[in-house]
C-alpha positions in Angstrom: -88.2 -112.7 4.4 -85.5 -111.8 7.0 -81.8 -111.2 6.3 -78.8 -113.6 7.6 -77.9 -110.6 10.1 -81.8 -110.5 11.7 -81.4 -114.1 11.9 -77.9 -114.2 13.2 -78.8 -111.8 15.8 -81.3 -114.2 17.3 -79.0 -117.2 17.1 -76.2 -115.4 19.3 -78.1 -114.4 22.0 -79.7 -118.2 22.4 -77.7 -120.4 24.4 -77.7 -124.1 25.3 -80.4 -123.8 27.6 -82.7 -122.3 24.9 -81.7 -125.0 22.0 -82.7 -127.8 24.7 -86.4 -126.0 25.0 -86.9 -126.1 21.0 -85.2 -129.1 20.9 -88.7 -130.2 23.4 -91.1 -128.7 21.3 -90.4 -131.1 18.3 -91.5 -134.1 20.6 -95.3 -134.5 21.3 -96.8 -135.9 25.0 -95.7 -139.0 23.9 -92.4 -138.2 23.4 -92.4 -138.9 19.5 -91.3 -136.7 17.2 -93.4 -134.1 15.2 -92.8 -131.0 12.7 -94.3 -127.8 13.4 -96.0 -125.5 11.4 -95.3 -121.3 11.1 -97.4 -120.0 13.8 -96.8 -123.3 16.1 -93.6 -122.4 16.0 -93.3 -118.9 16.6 -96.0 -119.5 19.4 -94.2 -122.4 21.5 -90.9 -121.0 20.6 -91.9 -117.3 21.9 -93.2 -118.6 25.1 -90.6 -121.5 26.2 -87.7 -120.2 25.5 -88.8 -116.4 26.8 -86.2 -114.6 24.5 -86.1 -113.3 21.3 -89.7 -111.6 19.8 -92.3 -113.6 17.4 -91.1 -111.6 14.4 -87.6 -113.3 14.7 -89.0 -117.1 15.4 -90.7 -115.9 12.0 -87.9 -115.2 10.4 -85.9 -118.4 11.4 -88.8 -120.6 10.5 -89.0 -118.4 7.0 -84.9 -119.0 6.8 -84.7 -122.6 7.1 -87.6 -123.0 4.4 -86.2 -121.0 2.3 -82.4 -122.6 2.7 -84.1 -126.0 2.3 -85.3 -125.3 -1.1 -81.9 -123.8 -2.3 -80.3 -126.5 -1.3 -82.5 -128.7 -2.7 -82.6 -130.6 1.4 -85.9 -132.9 1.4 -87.4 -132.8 5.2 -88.1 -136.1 6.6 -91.6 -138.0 4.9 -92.9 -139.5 8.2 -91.9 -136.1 9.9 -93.3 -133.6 7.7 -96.7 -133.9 6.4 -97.6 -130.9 4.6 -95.5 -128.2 2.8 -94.7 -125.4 5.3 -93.4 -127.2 8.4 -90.5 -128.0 9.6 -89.3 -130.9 11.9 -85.9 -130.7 14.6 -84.0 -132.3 11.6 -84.5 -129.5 9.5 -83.9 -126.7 12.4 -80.8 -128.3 12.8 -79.6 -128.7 9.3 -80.1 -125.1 8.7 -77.9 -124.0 11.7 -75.1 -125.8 10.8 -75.3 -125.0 7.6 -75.6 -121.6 8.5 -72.5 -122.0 10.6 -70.4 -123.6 8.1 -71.4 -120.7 5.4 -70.1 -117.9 8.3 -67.1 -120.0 8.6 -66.3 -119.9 5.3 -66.7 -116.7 4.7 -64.5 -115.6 7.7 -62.0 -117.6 6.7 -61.5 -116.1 3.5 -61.2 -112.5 4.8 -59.0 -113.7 7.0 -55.5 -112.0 7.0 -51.9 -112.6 7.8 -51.5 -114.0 11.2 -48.9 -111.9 14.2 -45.4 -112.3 14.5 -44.5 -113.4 17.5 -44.6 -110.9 20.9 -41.8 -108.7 21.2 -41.3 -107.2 24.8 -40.6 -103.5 24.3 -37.1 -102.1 26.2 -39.6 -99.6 28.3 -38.2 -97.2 31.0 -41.7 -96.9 32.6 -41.7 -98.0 36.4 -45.6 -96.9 37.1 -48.2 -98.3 34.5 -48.9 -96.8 31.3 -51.8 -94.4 31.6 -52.1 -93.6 27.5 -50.2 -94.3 24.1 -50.4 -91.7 21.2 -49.2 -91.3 17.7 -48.0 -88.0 16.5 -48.4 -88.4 12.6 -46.1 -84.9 12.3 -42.9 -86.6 13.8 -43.3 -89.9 13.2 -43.1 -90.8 16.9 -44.9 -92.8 19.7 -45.6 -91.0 23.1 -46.3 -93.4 26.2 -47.2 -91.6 29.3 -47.0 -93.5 32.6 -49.2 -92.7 35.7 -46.1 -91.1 37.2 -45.3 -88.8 34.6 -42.6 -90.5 32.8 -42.9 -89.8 29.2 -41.5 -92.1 26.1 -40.8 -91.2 23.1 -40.5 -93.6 20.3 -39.4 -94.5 16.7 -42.3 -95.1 14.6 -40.8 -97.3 12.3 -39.0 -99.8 14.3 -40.4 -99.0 17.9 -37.2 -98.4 19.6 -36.6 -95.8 22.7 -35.4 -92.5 21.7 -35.8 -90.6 24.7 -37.6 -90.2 28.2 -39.1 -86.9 29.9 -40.8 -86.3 32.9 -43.8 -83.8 33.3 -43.3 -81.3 35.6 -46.4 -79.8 37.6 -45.8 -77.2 40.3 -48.7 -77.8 41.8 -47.5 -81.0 43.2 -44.0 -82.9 44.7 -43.0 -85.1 42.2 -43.4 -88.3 44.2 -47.3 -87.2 44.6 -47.6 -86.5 40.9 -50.2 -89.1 39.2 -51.1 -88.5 35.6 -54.7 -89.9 35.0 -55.2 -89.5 31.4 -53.4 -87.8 28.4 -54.4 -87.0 25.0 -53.0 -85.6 21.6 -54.1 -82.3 20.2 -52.9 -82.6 16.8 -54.1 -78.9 15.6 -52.7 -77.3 18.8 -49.6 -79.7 18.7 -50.0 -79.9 22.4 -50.8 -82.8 24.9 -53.6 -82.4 27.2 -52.7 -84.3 30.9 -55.2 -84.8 33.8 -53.8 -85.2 37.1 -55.4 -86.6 40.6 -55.0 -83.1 42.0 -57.7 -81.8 40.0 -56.6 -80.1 37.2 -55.6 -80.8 33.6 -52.0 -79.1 32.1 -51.7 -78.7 28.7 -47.7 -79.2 27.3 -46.4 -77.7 24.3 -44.9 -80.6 22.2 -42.6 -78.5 19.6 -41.1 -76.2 22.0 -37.2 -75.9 22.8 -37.9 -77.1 26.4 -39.6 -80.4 25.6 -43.3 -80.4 27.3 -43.2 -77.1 28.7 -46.5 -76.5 30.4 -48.5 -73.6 28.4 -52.3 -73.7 30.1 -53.7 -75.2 33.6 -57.3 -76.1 34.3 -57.3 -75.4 38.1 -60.5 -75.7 40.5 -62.4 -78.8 39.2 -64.3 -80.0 42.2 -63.6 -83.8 41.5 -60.5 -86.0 39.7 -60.7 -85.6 35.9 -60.4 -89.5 35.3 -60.7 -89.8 31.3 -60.0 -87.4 28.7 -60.8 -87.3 25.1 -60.3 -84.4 22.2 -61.1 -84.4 18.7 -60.8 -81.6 16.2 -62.8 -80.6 13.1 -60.6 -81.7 9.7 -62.4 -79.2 7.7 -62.1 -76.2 10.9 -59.3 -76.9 12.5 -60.0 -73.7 15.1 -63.3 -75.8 15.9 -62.3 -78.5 18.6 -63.9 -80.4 21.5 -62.0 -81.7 24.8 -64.2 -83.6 27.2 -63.3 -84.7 30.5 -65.1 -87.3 32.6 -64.6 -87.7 36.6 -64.6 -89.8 39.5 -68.2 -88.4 40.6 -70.1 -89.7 37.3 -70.3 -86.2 35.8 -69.1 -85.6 32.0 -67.9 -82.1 30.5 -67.5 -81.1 27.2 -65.2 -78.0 26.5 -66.2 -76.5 22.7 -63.2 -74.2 21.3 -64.0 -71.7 18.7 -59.9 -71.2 18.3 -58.1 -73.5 19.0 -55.4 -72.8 16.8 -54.2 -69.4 17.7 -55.2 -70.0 21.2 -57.3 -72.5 23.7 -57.8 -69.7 26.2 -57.9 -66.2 27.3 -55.8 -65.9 31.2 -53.3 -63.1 32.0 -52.3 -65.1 35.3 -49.3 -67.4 35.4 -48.3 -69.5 37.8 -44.3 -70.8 38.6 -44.1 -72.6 35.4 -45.2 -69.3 33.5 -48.1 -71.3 32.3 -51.4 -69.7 32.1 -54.5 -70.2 34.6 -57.6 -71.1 33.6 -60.1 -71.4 36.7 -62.7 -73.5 36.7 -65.3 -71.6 37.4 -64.7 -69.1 34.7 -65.3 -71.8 32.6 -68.2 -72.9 33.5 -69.9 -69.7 33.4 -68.9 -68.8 30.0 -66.4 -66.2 31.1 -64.0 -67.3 28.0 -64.5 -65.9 24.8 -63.1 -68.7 23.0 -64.5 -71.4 25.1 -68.1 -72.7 26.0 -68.6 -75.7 28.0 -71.7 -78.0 28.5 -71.6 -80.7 31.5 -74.0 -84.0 32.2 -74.0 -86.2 35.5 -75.6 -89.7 33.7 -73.3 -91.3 35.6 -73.0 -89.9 39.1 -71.9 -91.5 41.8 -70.0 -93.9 39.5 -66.8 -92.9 38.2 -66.6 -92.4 34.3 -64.3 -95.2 33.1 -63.9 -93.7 29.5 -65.0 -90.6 27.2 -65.1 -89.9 23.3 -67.1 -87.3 21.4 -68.5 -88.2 18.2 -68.9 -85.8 15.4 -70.6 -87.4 13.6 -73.3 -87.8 16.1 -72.6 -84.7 17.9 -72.9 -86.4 20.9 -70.6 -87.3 23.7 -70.5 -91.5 24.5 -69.1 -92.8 28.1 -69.5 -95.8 30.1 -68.6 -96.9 33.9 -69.3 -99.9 35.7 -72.5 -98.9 37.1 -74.7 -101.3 35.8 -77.9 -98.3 35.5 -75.6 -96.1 33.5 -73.3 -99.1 32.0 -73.5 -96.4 28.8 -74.7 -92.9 28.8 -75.1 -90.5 25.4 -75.3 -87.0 25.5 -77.2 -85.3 22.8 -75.9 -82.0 21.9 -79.6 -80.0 22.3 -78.3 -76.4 22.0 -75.0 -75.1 23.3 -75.7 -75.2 26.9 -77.5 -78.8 27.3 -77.2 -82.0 26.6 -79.8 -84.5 26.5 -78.9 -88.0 28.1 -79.7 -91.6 27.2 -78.2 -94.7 29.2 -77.9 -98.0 28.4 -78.1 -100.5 31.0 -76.0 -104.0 31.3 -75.8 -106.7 34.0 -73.0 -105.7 35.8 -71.4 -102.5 34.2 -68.9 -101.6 31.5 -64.9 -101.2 31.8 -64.1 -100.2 28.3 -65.6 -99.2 25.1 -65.3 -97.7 21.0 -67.3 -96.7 18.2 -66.6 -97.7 14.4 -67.9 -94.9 12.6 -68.5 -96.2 9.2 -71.2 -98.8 11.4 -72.1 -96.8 13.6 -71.8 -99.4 16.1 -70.3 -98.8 20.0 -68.8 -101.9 21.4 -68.5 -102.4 25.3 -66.3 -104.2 27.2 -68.6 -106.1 30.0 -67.8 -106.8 33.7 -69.9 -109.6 33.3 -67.8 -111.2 30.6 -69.6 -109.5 27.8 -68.8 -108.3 24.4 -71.5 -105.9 23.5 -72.7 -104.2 20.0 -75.2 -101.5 20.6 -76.8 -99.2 17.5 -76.4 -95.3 19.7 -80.0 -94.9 19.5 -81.5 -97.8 20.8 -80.8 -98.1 24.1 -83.4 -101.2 25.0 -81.1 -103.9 23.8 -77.7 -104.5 21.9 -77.5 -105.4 18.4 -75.8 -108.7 19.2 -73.2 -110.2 21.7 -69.9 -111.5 20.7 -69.3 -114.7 22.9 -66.2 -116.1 23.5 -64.2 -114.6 27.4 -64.9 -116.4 30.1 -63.6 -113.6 32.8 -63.9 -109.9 32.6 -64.1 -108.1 29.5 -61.1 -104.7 30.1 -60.5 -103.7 26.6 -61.6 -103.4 22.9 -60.7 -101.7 20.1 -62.3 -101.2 16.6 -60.1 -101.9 13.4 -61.7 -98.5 11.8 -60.6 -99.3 8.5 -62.4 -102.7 8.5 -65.1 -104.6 10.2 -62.8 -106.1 12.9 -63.1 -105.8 16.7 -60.3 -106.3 19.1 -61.1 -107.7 22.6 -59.5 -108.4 25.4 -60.3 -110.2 28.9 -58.0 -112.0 32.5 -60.2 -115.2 31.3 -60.7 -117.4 35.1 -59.9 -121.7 35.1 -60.8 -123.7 37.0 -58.5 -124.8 39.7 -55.8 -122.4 37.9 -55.0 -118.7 37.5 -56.8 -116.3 35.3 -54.5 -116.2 32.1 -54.6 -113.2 29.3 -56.8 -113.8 26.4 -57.0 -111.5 23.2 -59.6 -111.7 20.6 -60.4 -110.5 17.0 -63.6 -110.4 16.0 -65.0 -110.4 12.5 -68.2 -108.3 13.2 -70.1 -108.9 10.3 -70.6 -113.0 10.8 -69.8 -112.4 14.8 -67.4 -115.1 14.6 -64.0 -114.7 16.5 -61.2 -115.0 14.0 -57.9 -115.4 16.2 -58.0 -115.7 19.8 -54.2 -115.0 21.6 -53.6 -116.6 24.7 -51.0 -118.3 26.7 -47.9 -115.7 25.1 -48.7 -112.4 27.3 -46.5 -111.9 30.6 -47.8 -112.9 34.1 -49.1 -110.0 36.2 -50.2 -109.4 39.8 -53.4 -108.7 40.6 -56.1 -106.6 38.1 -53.0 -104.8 35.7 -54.0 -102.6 33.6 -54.4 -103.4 30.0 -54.3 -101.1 27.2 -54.8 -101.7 23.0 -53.5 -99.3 21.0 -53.7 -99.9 17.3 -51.9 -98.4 14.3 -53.2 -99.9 11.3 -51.4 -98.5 8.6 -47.9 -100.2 10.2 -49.9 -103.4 11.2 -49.0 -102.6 15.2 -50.7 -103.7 17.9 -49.2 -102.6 21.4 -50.8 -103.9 24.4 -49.5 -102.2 28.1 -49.5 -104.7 31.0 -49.0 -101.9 33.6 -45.5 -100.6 33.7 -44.8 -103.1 30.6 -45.3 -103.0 26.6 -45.9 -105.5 24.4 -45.8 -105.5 20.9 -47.5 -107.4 17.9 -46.5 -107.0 14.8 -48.9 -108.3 11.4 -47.0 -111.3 9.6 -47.3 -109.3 5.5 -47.8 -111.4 2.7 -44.6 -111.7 0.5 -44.5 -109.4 -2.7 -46.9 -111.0 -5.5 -49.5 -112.1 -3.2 -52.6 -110.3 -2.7 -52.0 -107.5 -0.2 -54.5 -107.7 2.4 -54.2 -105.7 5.5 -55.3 -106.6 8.9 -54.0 -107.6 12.2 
């Protein structure tokens, strides 16, 4: 007998189309109705409606049996002749009922509701390339594609001060950050910039963000940037960097806390040069890097490394290489898997404790895929009706964040934002209609800090904040945006 999930993940790739086809084989040439027995079923069904395998048709015919009897539901006598069959009338009773059980059952983990939006006083002209926390100070960090950097109270999200990167390398009206991350055991930021390179800042020194390291020489535009560090070996840390020519890099430090690399030349802002090439062959002790191209010509939209995998994830919106992992193989290769879609990927995440990555479709998609099986997703999560730019896991439950520029008819695309509950694939809240008006395609961010109940979203140069409604003292404390 299947489980709820094997049958659920049939159900939510079927569409109308498909219910209309079984909805036909229930009727015979003369247009009466009739019941079906087990391998009828899985036979017709497997064949009209051309999705799904004859295992799962098994399962559903197995599921609404089986929920009939619970339930004490008696099929119809004229329609069902023999024990073992089952008639339309039956099918149908089963999904509802199905449907009503995942409703309940959302609805009861369901938690506090937002606040309502609060626009953010934000000195950013240019839009927001990245938002950080750094847990040590108690502080937000927005970076802005022109350099600008914010710094913010934690607690009530108000402005505390502004910087601006400097990079010698280029005037400051050609300066245009691409990416930034947070390298919490190094307690510096790491900043890729379209003149090829990336600058690492010192974020505890007297002169805020003074520029200790520079990757220089990188033959393309380091787009996306992502760093993680080992809680139990803090020295042990992994940057990778993916480009605007498909190709992703993963830098492996061996000590990163007494010092990323090994370079007696400085440049005008006394910051150490690291070239490019060094790097690549192995010419730094404390540094080994490993590259892949599953993406190439495409430009790699995003980048994280999972440890728990050991395996770097991307995506772009190349529909061939929608999703590509690389396998850690030995410490100078990686062995690459892609996972195609219809029309490529803008965003993605991994929940850990699932072990699920979710992608943000092109094609207006929210996809669950298991990392190694790359033939099909685990399920879809319907509900956008335009592009698909962000999403977001809530790592401390099952709860997916999504959101899409959703196209009317007759009308302009308007902002939609969407919580998932992944276990019963049912969308919990859906946000629309309170998000600002913006030209063109803006970029959209979701940064989530679940321990304050913040959700900030970046609408280019603009910040918008929601905030989780908590439950008064006495009631049951439930946590979840």
């Amino acid at each position: 007998m299947g489980t709820k999930m094997e049958v659920a993940q049939l159900e939510s790739r079927m569409n109308v189309e498909d219910y209309r086809k079984l909805r036909g084989l229930f009727l015979d040439p003369s247009g009466a109705p009739r019941s079906l027995s087990r391998t009828d079923f899985i036979n017709l069904s497997w064949s009209s409606v051309g999705r799904g395998s004859g295992e799962e048709y098994g399962l559903l015919f197995d599921s609404v049996l089986v929920t009939r009897q619970q339930r004490g539901l008696r099929p119809d006598v004229d329609a069902v002749k023999g024990e073992g069959r089952v008639d339309w009338g039956g099918l149908c009773s089963f999904l509802l009922l199905h449907l009503s059980d995942k409703v309940k059952n959302t609805r009861t983990s369901r938690g506090p509701p937002w606040k309502p939006p609060r626009t953010l006083t934000c000195p950013h002209r240019h839009p927001v390339q990245k938002l950080l926390h750094l847990q040590s100070s108690c502080q937000y960090l927005s970076v802005s594609k022109g350099g600008t950097v914010a710094v913010w109270d934690a607690e009530d999200v108000s402005l505390l001060r502004t910087h601006r990167l400097q990079n010698s390398t280029v005037s400051p009206k050609d300066l245009w950050v691409t990416d930034v991350v947070l390298l919490r055991n190094a307690h510096k930021i790491a900043v890729s910039f379209t003149s090829k390179e990336v600058c690492f800042y010192d974020i505890r020194s007297k002169q805020d963000f003074e520029c200790k390291y520079k990757i220089q020489g990188l033959k393309l535009i380091p787009w996306c940037l992502d760093y993680w560090a080992d809680p139990s070996n803090p020295d042990h840390a992994v940057l990778t960097i993916g480009d605007n020519g498909g190709q992703v890099s993963v830098l492996h430090f061996t000590a990163a806390q007494i010092s990323l690399f090994e370079s007696p030349r400085t440049d005008s802002d006394s910051a150490d040069i690291i070239r490019w090439e060094e790097l690549m062959e192995g010419k730094q002790r404390s540094c080994y890097t490993v590259t892949h191209r599953g993406h190439a010509p495409a430009r790699v939209r995003k980048v994280r490394y999972l440890d728990s995998l050991d395996a770097v994830v991307s995506c772009s919106t190349a529909a061939q290489s929608s999703v590509a992992i690389g396998w850690r193989q030995k410490e100078s290769s990686l062995r690459v898997t892609s996972f195609i879609t219809k029309s490529g990927v803008w965003d993605m995440d991994h929940h850990r404790g699932l072990n699920l990555i979710a992608t943000a479709g092109v094609d207006h998609q929210v996809l669950l895929w298991n990392p190694y099986v790359t033939s099909k997703p685990v399920c879809g999560l319907v509900g956008h009706a335009g592009p698909v730019t962000a999403v977001c896991f809530m790592h401390n439950q099952q709860r997916l964040l999504s959101y899409s520029r959703d196209k009317l008819i007759c009308s302009y695309p308007f902002q939609v934002l969407c919580l998932w509950d992944v276990s019963s694939q049912l969308c919990v809240r859906r946000l629309a209609g309170v998000f600002p008006e913006t030209q063109g395609d803006a970029q959209t961010l979701l940064f989530v800090h679940e321990e304050r109940g913040f959700l900030v979203l970046s609408f280019n140069s603009r910040l918008l904040l929601l905030e989780e409604q908590r439950k008064r003292r006495g009631a049951a404390s439930t946590s979840t945006l």
